[in-house]
C-alpha positions in Angstrom: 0.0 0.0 0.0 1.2 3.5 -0.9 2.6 5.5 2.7 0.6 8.2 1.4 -2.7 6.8 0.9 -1.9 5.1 4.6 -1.3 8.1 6.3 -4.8 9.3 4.7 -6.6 5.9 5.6 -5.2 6.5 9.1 -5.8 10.3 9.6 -9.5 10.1 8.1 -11.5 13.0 9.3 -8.2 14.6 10.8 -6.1 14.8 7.5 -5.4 18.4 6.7 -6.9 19.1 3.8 -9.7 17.2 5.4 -10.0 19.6 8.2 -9.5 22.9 5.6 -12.0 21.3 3.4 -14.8 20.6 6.7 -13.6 23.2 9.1 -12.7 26.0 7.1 -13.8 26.8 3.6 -17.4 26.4 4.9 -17.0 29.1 7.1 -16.8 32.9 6.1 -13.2 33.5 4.7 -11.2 35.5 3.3 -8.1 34.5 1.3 -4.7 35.4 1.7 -1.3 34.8 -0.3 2.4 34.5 0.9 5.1 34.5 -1.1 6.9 31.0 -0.4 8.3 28.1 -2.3 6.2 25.3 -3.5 8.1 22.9 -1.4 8.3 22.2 2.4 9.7 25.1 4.4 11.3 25.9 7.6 8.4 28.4 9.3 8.9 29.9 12.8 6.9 32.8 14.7 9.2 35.5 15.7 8.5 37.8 18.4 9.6 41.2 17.2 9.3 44.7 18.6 6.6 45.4 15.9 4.4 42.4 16.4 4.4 38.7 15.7 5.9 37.9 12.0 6.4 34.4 10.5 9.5 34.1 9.3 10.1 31.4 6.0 13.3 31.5 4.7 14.5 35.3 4.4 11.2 36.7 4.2 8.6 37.5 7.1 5.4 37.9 7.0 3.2 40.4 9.3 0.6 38.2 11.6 -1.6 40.7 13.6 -1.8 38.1 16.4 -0.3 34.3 17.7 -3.3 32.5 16.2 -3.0 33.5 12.7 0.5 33.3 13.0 0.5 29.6 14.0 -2.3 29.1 11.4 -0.7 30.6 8.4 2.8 28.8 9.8 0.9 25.3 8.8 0.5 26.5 5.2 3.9 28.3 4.7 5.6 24.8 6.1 3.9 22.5 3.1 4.2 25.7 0.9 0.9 26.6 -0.1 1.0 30.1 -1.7 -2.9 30.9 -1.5 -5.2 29.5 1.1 -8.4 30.7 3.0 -8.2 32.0 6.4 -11.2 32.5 8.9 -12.9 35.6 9.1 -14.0 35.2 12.6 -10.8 35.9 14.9 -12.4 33.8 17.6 -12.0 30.5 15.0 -8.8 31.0 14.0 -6.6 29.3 17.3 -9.3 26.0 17.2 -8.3 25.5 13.6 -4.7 26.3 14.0 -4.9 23.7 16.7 -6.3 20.8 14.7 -4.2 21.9 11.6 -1.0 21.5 14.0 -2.0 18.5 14.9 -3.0 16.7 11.6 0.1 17.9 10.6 2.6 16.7 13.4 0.5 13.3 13.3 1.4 13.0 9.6 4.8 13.6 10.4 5.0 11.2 12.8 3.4 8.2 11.0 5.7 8.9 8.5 8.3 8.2 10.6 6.9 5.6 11.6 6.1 4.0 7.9 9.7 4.5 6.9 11.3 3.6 9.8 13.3 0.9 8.3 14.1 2.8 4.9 17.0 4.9 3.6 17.3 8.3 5.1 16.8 8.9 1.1 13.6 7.3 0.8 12.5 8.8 4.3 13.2 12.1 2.3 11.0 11.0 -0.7 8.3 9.9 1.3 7.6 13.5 3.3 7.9 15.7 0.1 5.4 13.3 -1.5 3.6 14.1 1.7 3.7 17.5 1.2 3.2 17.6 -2.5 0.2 15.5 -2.0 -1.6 18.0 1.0 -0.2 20.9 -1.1 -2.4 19.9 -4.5 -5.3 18.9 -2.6 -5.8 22.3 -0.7 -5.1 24.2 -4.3 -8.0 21.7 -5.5 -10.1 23.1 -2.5 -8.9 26.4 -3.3 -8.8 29.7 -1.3 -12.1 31.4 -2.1 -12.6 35.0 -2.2 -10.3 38.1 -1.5 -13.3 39.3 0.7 -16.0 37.5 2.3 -19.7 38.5 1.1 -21.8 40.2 3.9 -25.6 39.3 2.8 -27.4 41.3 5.3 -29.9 44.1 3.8 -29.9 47.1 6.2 -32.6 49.3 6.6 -31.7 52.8 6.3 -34.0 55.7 8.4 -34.9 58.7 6.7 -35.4 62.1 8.4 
């Protein structure tokens, strides 16, 4: 059996694009874009005098808060360029949370899957991993720039 389709089979409802696809695009988003390479990155949070940045490779990125810093850190590490972020502030650190997870759980069971390989094969193996999450959140997509707000108002004349 493919390690891939494995770590799918095994994650279920708590793959990552599963959770973006469930969690996320249903919800009122808007999308953002970060300039990073299509491959897996290196992404920290930095603590700077300014504010929280994210920091992949030489270029950081301005978070206004830890949430959507740790959120859009999950993305940048896999390097997805567009993706959709929660409108609603208040969602942001319970999807950051599960999208940490899924993601350290997929790194594990990889581990675990190759355990007995090459370190070249182990190597293979995690940028398939993150080639394969990669194309299936640009298949979900990132939706629209700005959210739509549906709500008529009434407006009072004199």
């Amino acid at each position: 059996m493919d390690i891939i389709a494995e770590i799918r089979s095994s994650l279920a409802d708590e793959w990552l694009p599963a959770i973006y696809e469930s969690k996320v695009r249903p919800q009122r988003t808007r999308s953002v874009h970060i300039d990073v390479a299509e491959r897996a990155n290196l992404a920290e949070i930095q603590y700077t005098l300014l504010g929280i940045e994210l920091k992949v490779g030489k270029r950081r990125f301005a978070c206004p808060d830890l949430a959507t810093g740790r959120y859009m850190r999950v993305f940048a590490r896999i390097g997805v360029c567009d993706f959709a972020i929660p409108y609603d502030i208040t969602k942001i650190s319970v999807v950051a949370d599960e999208l940490e997870t899924s993601w350290q759980r997929s790194c594990v069971l990889i581990a675990e899957l190759t355990r007995k390989d090459t370190e070249q094969v182990k190597t293979r193996a995690g940028n398939k991993l993150v080639k394969t999450i990669r194309a299936e959140i640009a298949t979900i997509g990132a939706g629209d720039a700005m959210p739509e707000f549906n709500r008529l108002t009434k407006q009072r004349c004199g």
